[in-house]
ROSE-4610 file (N, C-alpha, C; in Angstrom, 1 decimal, always signed):
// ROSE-4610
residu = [X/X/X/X/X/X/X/X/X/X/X/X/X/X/X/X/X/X/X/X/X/X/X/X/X/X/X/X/X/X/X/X/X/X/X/X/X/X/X/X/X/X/X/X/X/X/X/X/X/X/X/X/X/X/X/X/X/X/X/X/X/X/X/X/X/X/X/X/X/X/X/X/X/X/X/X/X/X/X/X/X/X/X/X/X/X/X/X/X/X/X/X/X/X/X/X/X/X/X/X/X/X/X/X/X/X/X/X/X/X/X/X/X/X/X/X/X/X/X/X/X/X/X/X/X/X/X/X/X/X/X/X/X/X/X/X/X/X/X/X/X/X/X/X/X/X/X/X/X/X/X/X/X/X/X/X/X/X/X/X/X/X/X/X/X/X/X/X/X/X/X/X/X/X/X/X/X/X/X/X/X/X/X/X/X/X/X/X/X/X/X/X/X/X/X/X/X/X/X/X/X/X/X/X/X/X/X/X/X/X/X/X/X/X/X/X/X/X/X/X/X/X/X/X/X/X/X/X/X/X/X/X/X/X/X/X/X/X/X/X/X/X/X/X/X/X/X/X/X/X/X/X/X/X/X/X/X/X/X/X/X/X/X/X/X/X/X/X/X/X/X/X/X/X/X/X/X/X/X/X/X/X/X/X/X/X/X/X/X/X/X/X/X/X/X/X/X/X/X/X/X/X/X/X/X/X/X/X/X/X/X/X/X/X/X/X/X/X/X/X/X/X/X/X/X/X/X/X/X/X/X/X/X/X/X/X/X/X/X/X/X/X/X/X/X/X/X/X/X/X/X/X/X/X/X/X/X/X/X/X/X/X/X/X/X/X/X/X/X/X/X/X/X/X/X/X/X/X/X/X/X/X/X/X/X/X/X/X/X/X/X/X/X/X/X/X/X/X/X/X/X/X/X/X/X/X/X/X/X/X/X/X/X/X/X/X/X/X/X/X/X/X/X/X/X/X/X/X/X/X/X/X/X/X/X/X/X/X/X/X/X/X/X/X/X/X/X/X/X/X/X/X/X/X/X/X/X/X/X/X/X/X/X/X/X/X/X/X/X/X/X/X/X/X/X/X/X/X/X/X/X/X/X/X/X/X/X/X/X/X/X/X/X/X/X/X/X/X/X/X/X/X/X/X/X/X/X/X/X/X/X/X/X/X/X/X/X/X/X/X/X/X/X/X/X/X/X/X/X/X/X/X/X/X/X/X/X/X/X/X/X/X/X/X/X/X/X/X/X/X/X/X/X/X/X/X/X/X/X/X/X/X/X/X/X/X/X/X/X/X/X/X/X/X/X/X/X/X/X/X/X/X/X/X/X/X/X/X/X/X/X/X/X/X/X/X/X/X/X/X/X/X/X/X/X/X/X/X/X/X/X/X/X/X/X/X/X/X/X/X/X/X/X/X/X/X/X/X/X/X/X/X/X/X/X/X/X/X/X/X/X/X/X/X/X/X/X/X/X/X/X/X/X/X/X/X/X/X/X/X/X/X/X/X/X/X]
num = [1/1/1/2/2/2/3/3/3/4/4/4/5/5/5/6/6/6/7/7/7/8/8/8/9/9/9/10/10/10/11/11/11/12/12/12/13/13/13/14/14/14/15/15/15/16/16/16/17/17/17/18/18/18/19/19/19/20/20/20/21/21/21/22/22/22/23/23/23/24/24/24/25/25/25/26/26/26/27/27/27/28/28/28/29/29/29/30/30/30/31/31/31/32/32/32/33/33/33/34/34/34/35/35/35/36/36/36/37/37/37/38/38/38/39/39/39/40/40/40/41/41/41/42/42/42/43/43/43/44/44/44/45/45/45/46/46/46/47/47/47/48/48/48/49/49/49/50/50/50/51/51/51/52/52/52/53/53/53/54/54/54/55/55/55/56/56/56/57/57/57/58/58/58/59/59/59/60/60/60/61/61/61/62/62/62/63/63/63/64/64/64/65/65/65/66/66/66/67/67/67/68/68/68/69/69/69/70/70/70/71/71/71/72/72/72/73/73/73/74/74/74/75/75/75/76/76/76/77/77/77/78/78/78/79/79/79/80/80/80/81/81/81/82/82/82/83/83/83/84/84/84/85/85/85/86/86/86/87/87/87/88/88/88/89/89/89/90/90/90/91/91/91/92/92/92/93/93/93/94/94/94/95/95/95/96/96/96/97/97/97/98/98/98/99/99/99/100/100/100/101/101/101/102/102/102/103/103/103/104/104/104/105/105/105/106/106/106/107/107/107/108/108/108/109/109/109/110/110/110/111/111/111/112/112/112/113/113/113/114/114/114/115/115/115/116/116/116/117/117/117/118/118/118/119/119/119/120/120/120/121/121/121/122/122/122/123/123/123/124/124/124/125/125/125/126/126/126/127/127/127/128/128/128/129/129/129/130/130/130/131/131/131/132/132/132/133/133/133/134/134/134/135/135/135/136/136/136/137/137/137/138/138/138/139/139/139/140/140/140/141/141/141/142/142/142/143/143/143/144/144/144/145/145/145/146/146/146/147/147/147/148/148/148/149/149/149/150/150/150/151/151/151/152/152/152/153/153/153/154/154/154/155/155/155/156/156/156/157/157/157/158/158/158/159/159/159/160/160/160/161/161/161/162/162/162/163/163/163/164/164/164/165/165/165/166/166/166/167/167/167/168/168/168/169/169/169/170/170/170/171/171/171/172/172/172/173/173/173/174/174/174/175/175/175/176/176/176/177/177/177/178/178/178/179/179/179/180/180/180/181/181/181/182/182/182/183/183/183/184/184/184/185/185/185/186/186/186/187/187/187/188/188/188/189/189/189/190/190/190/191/191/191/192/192/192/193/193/193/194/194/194/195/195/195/196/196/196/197/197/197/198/198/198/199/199/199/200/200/200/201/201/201/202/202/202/203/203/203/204/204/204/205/205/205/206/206/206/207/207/207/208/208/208/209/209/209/210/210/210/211/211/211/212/212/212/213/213/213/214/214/214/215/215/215/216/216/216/217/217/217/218/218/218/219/219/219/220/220/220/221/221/221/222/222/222]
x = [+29.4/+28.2/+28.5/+28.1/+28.2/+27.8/+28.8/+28.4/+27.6/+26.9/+26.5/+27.1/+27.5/+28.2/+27.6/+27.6/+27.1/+27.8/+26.8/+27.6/+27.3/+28.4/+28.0/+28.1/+27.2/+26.9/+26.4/+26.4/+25.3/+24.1/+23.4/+22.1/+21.8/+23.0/+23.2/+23.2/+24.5/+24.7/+23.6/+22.6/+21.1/+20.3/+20.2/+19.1/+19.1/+21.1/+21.2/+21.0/+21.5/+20.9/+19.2/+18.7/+17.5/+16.6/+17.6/+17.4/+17.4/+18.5/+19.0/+18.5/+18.0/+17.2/+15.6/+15.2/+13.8/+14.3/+15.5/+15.4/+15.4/+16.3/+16.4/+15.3/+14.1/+12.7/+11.9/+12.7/+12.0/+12.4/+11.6/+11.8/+11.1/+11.5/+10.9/+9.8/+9.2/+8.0/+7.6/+7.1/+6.2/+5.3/+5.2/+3.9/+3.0/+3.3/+2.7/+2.8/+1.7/+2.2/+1.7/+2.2/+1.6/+0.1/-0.7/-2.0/-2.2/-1.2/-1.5/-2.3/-3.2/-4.1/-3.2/-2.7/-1.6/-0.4/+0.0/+1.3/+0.3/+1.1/+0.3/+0.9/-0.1/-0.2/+1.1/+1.9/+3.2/+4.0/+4.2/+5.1/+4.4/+3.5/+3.3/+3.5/+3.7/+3.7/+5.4/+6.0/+7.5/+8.5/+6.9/+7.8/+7.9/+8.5/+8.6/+7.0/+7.0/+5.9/+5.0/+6.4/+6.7/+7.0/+6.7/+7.3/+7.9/+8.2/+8.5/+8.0/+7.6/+7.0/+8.3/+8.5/+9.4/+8.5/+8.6/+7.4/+8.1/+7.5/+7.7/+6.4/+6.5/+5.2/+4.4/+3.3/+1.9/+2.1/+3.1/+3.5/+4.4/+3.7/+4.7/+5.3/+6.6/+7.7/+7.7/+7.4/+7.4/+7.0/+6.3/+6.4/+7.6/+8.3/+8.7/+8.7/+8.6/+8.2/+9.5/+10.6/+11.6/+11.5/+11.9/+11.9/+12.2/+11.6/+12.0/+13.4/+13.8/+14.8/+15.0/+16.2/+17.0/+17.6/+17.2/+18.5/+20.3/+21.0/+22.0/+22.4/+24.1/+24.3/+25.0/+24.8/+25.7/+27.1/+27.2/+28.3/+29.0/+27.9/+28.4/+28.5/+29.4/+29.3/+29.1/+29.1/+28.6/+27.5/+28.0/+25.7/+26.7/+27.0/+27.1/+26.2/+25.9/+25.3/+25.2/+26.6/+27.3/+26.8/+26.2/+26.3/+24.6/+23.9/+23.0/+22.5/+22.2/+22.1/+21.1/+22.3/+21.0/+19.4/+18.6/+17.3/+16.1/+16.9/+16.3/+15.5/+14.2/+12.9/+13.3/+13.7/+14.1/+13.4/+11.7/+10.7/+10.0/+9.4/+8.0/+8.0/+7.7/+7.7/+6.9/+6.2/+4.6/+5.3/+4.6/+4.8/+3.8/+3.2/+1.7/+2.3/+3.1/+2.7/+4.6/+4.6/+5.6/+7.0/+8.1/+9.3/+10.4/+11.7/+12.7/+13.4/+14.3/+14.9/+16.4/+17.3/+19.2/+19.4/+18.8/+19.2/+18.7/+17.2/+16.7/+15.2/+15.0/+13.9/+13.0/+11.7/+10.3/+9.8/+9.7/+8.7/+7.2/+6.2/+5.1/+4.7/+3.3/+3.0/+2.2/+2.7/+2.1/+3.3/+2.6/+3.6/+4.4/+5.3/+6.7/+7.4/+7.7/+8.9/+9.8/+11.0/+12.2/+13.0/+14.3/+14.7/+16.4/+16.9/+18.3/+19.3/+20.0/+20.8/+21.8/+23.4/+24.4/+24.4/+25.0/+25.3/+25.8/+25.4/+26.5/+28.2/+28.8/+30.1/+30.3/+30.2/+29.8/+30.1/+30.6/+30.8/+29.8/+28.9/+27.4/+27.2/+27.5/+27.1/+28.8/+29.9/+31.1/+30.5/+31.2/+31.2/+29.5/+28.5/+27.4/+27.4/+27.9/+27.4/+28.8/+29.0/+30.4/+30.6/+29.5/+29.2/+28.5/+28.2/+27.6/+26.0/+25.9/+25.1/+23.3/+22.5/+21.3/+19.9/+18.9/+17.4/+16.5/+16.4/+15.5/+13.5/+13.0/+12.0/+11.1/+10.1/+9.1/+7.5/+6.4/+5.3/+4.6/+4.1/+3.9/+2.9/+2.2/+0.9/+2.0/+3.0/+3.4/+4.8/+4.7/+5.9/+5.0/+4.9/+4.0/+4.6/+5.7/+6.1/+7.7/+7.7/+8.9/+10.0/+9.5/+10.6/+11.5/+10.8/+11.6/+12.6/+13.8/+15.0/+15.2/+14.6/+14.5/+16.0/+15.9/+17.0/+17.1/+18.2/+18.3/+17.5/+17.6/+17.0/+15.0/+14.6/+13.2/+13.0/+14.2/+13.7/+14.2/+14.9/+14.6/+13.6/+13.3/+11.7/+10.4/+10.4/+9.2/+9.5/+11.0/+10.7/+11.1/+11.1/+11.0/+9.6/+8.8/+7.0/+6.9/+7.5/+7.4/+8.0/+8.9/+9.0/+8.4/+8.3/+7.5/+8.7/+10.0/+11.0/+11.8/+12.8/+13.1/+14.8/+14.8/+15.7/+14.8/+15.1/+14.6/+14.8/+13.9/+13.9/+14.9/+16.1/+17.0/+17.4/+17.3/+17.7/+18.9/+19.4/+21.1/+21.3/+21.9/+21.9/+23.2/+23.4/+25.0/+25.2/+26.3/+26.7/+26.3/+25.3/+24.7/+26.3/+25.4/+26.4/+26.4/+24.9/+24.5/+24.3/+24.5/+24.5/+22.7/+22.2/+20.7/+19.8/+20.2/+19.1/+18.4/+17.6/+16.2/+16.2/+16.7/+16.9/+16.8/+16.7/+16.5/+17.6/+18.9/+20.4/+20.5/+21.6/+22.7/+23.3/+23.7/+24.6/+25.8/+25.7/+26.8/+26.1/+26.6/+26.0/+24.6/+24.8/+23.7/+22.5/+22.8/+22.3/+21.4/+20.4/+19.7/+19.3/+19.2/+19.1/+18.4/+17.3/+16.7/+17.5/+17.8/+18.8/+18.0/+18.0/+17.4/+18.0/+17.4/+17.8/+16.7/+16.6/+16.5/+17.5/+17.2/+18.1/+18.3/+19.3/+19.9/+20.4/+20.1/+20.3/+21.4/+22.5/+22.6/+22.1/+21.8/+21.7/+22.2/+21.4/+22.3/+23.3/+23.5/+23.8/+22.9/+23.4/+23.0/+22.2/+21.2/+20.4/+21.6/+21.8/+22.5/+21.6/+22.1/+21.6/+22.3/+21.4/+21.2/+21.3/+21.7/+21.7/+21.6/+20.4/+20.1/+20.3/+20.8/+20.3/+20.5/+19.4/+18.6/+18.6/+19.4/+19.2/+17.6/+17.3/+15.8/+15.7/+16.1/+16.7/+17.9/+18.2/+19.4/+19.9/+20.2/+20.3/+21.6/+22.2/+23.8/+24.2/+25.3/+26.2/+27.2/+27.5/+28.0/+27.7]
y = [-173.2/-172.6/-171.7/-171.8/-171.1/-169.4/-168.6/-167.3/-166.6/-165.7/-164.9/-163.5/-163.7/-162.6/-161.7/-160.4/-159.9/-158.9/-158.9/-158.4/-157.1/-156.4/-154.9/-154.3/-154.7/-154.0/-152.5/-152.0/-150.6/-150.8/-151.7/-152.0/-152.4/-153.2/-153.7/-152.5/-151.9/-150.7/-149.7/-149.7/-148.9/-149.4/-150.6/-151.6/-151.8/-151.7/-151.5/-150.1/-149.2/-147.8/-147.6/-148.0/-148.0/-148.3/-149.7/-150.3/-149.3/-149.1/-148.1/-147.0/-146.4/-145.5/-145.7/-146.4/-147.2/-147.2/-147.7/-148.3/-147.1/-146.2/-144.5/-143.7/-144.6/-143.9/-144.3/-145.6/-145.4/-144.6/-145.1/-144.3/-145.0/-144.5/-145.1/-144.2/-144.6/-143.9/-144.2/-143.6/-144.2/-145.1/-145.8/-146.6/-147.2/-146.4/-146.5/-147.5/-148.0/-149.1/-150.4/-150.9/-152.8/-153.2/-153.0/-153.4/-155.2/-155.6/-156.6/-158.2/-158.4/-159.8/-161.1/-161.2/-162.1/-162.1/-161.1/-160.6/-161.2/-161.5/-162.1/-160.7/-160.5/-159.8/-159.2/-160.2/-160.6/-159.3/-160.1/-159.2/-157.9/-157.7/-156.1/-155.5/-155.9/-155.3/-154.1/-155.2/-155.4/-154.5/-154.4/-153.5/-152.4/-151.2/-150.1/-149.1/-147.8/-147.5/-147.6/-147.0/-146.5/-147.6/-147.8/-149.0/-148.4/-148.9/-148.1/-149.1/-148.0/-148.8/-148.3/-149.2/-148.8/-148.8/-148.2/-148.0/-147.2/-147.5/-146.7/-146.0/-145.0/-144.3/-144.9/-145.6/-146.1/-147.3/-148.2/-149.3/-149.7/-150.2/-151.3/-152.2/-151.8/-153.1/-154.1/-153.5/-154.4/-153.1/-153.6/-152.6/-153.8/-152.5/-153.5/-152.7/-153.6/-153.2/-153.8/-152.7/-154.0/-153.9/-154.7/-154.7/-153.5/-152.9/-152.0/-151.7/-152.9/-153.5/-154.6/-154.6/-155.8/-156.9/-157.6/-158.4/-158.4/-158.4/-158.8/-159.7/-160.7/-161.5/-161.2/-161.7/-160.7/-160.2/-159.3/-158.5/-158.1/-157.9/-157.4/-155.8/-155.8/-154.0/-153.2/-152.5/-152.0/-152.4/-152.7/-152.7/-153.7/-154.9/-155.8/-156.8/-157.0/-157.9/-159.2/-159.5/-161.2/-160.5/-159.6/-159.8/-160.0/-160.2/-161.3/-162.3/-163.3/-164.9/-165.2/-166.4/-166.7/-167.0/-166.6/-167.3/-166.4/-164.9/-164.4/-163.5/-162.9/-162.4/-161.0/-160.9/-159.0/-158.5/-158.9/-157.6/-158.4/-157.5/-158.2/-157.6/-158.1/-157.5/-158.3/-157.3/-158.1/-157.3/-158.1/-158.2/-158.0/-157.2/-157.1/-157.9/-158.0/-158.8/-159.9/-159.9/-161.4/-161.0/-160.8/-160.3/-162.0/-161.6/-162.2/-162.0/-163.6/-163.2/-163.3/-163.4/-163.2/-164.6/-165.8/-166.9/-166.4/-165.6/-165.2/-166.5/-167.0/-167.3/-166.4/-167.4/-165.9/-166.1/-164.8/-165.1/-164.4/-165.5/-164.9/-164.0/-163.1/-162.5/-162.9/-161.8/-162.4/-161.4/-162.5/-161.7/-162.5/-162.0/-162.6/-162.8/-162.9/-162.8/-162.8/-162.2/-162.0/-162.5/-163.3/-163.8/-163.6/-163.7/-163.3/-165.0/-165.2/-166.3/-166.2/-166.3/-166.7/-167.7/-167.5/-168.3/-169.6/-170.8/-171.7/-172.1/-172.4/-172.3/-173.9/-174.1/-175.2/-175.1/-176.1/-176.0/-175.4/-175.7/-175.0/-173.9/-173.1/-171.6/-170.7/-171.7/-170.8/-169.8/-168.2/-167.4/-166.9/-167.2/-166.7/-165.1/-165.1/-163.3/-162.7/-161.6/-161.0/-161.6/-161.4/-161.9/-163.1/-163.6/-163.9/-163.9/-162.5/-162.0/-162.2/-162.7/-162.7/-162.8/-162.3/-162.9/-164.1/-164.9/-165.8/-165.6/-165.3/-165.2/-166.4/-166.3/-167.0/-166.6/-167.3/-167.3/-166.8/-165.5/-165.2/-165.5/-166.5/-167.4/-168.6/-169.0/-170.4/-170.0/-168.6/-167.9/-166.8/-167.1/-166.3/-165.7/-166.4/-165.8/-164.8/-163.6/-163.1/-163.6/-163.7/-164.7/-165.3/-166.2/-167.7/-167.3/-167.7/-168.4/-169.3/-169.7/-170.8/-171.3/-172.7/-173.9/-173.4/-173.7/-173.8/-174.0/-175.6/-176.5/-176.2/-176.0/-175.0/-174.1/-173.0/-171.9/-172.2/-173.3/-173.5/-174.6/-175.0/-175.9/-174.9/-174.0/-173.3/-172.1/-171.9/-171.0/-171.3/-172.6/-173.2/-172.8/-172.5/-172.9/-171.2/-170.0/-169.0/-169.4/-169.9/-170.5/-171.6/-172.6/-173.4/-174.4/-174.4/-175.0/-175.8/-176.3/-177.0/-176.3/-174.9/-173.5/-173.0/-172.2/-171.3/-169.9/-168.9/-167.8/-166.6/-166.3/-165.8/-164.0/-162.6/-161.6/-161.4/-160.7/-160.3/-159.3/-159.2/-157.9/-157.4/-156.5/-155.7/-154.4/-154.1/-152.8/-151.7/-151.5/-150.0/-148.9/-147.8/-146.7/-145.5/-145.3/-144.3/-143.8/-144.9/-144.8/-144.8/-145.5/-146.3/-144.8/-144.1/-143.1/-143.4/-143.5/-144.0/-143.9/-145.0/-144.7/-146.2/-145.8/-147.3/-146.8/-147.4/-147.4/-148.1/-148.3/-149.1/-149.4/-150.8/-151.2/-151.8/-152.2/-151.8/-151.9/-152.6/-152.4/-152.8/-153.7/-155.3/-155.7/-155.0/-155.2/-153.6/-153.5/-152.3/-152.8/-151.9/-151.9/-150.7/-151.3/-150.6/-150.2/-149.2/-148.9/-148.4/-148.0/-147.7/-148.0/-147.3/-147.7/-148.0/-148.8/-149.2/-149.4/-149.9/-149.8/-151.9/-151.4/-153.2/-152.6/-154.0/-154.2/-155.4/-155.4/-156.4/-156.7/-157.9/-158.0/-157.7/-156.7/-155.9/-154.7/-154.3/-153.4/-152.4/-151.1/-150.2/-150.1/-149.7/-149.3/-149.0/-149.7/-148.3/-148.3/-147.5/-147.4/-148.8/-149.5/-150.8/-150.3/-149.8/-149.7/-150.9/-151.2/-152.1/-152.0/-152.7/-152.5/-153.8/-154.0/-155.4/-155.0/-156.2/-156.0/-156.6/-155.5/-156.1/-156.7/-155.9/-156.2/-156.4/-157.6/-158.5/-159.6/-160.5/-162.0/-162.3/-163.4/-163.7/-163.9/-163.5/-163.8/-164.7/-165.5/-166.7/-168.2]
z = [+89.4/+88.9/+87.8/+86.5/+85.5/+85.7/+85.0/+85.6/+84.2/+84.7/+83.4/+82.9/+81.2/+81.0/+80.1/+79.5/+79.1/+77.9/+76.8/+75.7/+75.1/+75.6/+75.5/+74.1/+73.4/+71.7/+72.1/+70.9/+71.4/+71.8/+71.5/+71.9/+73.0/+73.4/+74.9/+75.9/+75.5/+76.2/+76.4/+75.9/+75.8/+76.3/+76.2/+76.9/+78.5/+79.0/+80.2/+80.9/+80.2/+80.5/+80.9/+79.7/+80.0/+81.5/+81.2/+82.6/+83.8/+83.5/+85.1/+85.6/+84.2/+84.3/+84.8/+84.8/+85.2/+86.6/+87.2/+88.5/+89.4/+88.8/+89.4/+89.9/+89.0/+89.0/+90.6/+91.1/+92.1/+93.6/+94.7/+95.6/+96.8/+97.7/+99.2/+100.2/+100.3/+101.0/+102.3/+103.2/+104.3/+104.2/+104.5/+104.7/+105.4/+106.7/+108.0/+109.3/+109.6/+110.7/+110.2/+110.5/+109.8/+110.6/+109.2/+110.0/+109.0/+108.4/+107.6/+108.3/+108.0/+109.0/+108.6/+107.7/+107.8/+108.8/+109.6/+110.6/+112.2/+112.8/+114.0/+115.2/+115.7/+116.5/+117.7/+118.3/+118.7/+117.7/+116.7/+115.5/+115.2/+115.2/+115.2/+115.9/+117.3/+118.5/+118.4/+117.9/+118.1/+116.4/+115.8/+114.5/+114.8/+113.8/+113.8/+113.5/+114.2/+113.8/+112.6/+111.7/+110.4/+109.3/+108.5/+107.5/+106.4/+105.3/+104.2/+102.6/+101.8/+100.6/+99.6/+98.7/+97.2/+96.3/+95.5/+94.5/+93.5/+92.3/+90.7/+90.6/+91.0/+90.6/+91.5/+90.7/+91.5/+91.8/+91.3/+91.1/+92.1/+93.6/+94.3/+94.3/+94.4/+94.6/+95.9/+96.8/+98.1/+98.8/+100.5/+101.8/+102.6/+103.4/+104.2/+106.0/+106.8/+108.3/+109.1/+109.4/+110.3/+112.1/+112.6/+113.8/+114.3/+115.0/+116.2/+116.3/+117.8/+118.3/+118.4/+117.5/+117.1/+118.5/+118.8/+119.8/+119.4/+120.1/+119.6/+120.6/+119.6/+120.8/+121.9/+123.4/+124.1/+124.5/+124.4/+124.8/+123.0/+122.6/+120.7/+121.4/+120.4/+120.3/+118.7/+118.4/+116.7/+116.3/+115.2/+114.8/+113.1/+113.0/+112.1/+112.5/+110.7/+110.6/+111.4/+111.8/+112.0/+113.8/+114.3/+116.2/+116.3/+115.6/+115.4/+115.4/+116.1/+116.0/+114.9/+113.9/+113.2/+113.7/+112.6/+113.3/+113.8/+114.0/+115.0/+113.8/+114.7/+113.8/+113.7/+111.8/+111.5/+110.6/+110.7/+110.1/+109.2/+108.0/+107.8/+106.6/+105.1/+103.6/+103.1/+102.2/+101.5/+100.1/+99.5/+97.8/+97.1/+96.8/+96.6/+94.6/+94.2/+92.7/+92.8/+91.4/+91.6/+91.7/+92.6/+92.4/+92.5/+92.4/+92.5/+93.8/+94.3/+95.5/+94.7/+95.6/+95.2/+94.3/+94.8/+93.4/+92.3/+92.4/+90.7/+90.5/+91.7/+92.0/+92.2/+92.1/+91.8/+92.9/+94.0/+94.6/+94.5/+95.3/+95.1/+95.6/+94.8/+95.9/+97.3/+97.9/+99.4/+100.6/+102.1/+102.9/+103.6/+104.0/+104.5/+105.6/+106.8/+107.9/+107.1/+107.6/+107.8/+108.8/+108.7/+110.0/+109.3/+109.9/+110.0/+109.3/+108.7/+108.2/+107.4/+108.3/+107.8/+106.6/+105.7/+104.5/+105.2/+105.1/+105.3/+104.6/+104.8/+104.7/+104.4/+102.9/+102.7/+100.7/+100.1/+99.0/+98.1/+98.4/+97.8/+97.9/+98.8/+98.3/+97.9/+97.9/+97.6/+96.4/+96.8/+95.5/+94.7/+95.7/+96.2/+96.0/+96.9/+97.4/+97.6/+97.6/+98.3/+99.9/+100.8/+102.2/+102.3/+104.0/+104.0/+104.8/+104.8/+105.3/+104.2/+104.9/+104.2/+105.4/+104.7/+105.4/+105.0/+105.4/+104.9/+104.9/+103.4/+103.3/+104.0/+105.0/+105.4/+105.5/+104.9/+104.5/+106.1/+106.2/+107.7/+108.6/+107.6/+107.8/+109.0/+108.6/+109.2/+109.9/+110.4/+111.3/+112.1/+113.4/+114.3/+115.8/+115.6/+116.8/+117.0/+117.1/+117.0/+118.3/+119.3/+120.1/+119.9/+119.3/+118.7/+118.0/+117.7/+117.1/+116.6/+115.1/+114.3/+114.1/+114.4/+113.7/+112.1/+111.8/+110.4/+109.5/+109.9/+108.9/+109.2/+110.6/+110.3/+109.8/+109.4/+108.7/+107.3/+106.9/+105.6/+105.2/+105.5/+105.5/+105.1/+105.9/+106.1/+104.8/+104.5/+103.7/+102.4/+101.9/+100.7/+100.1/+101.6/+101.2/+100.1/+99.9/+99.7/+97.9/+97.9/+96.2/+95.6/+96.9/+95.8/+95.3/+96.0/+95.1/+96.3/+95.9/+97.2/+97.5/+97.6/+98.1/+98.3/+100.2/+100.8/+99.7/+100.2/+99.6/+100.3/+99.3/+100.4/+99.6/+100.4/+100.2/+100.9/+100.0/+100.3/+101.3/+102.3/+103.0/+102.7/+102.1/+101.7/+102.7/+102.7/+103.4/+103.1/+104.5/+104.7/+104.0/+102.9/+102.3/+102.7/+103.6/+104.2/+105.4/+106.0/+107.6/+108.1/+107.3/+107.5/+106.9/+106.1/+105.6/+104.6/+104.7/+103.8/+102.6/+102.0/+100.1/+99.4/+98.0/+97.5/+96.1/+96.5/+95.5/+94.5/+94.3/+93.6/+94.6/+94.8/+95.8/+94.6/+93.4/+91.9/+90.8/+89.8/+88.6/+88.4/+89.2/+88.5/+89.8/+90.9/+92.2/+92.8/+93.2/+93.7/+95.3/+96.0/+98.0/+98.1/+99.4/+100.1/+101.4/+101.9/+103.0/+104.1/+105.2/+106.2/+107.6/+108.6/+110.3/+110.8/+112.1/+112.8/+114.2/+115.0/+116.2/+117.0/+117.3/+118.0/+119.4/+120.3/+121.3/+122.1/+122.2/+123.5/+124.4/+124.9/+126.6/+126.8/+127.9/+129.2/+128.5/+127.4/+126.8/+126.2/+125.7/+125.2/+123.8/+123.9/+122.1/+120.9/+119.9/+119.2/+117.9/+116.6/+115.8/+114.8/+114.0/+113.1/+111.8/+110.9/+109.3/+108.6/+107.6/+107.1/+105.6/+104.1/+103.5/+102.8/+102.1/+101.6/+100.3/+99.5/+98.1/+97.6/+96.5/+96.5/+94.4/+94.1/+92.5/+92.5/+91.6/+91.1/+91.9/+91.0/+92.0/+91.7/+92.4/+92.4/+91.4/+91.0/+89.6/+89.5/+91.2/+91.2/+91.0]
């Protein structure tokens, strides 16, 4: 896959600044409890009180609501990404206007499930992401139940329906820098993350604390 490079003239060099400086501008906020009529009842039960909005000023980037408690699979210990079963239901993000997922696909606005998915390990996504840790966007109209543990191939079906394209809609999850305290970073140059906690569970194990952070600006450069 052809990579993109970039040519750092003065102009360049200001135009990215610029940039950066725009993204600095934002910030993460409270946003209360998920009262959204699109989220089914089930999944509200099971979110966090509290949600969090990003925003520029007046200007929403997304809310996002994550699970409570996480499952994990049994007998995990720590709080990584990978002691997670694919599939499984991790929160709830509405887009009130048109953003981009990690391919640089548009998504619409609207609202979303979140479910947990390993990169497949397959010539097609080599050189993707650093990891292979990601969430797969799903339309929350045609995902209703937090229970369930979607198949693969059902949660990319259903979440093709969020682009419109025939690639599910996929956000990057990179390594918590903060230890889950509420910020919206630089995860590096080209890439910006919403960071935060939440808490995971094994069966039959202890609560611990979950640090999450979800790249929400910049898409793969592989």
């Amino acid at each position: 896959m052809e990579r993109r490079t970039f040519l750092m003239t003065p102009l360049g060099v200001i135009a990215v600044a610029a940039t950066r400086m725009s993204l600095e501008s934002y910030k993460v906020e409270n946003a209360g409890a998920c009262t959204l009529p699109e989220v089914s009842e089930k999944m509200k039960q099971i979110l966090q009180r509290e949600g969090l909005r990003v925003a520029d000023g007046q200007e929403t980037l997304c809310e996002l609501w994550l699970r409570a408690v996480v499952p994990q699979n049994a007998g995990s210990t720590g709080a990584q990404y990978d002691t997670v079963a694919n599939g499984t239901f991790a929160g709830i993000i509405r887009y009130p206007g048109r953003a981009g997922d990690y391919r640089g696909q548009t998504i619409k606005p609207g609202v979303y499930t979140m479910r947990f998915q390993t990169m497949p390990a397959d010539g097609n996504h080599m050189g993707c992401a650093p990891s292979a840790d990601f969430v797969l966007l799903i339309p929350a109209g045609a995902d209703e139940d937090p229970d369930a543990v979607l198949e693969y191939e059902k949660m990319v079906e259903l979440s093709r329906r969020g682009a419109g394209t025939s690639h599910p809609v996929p956000l990057y999850l990179t390594l918590p820098e903060g230890q889950g305290k509420q910020a919206f970073r630089p995860a590096d140059e080209h890439h910006w993350a919403v960071e935060t906690n939440t808490r995971a569970q094994p069966s039959g194990g202890a609560e611990v604390d979950f640090p999450v952070a979800i790249i929400l600006i910049g898409k793969s450069e592989g």
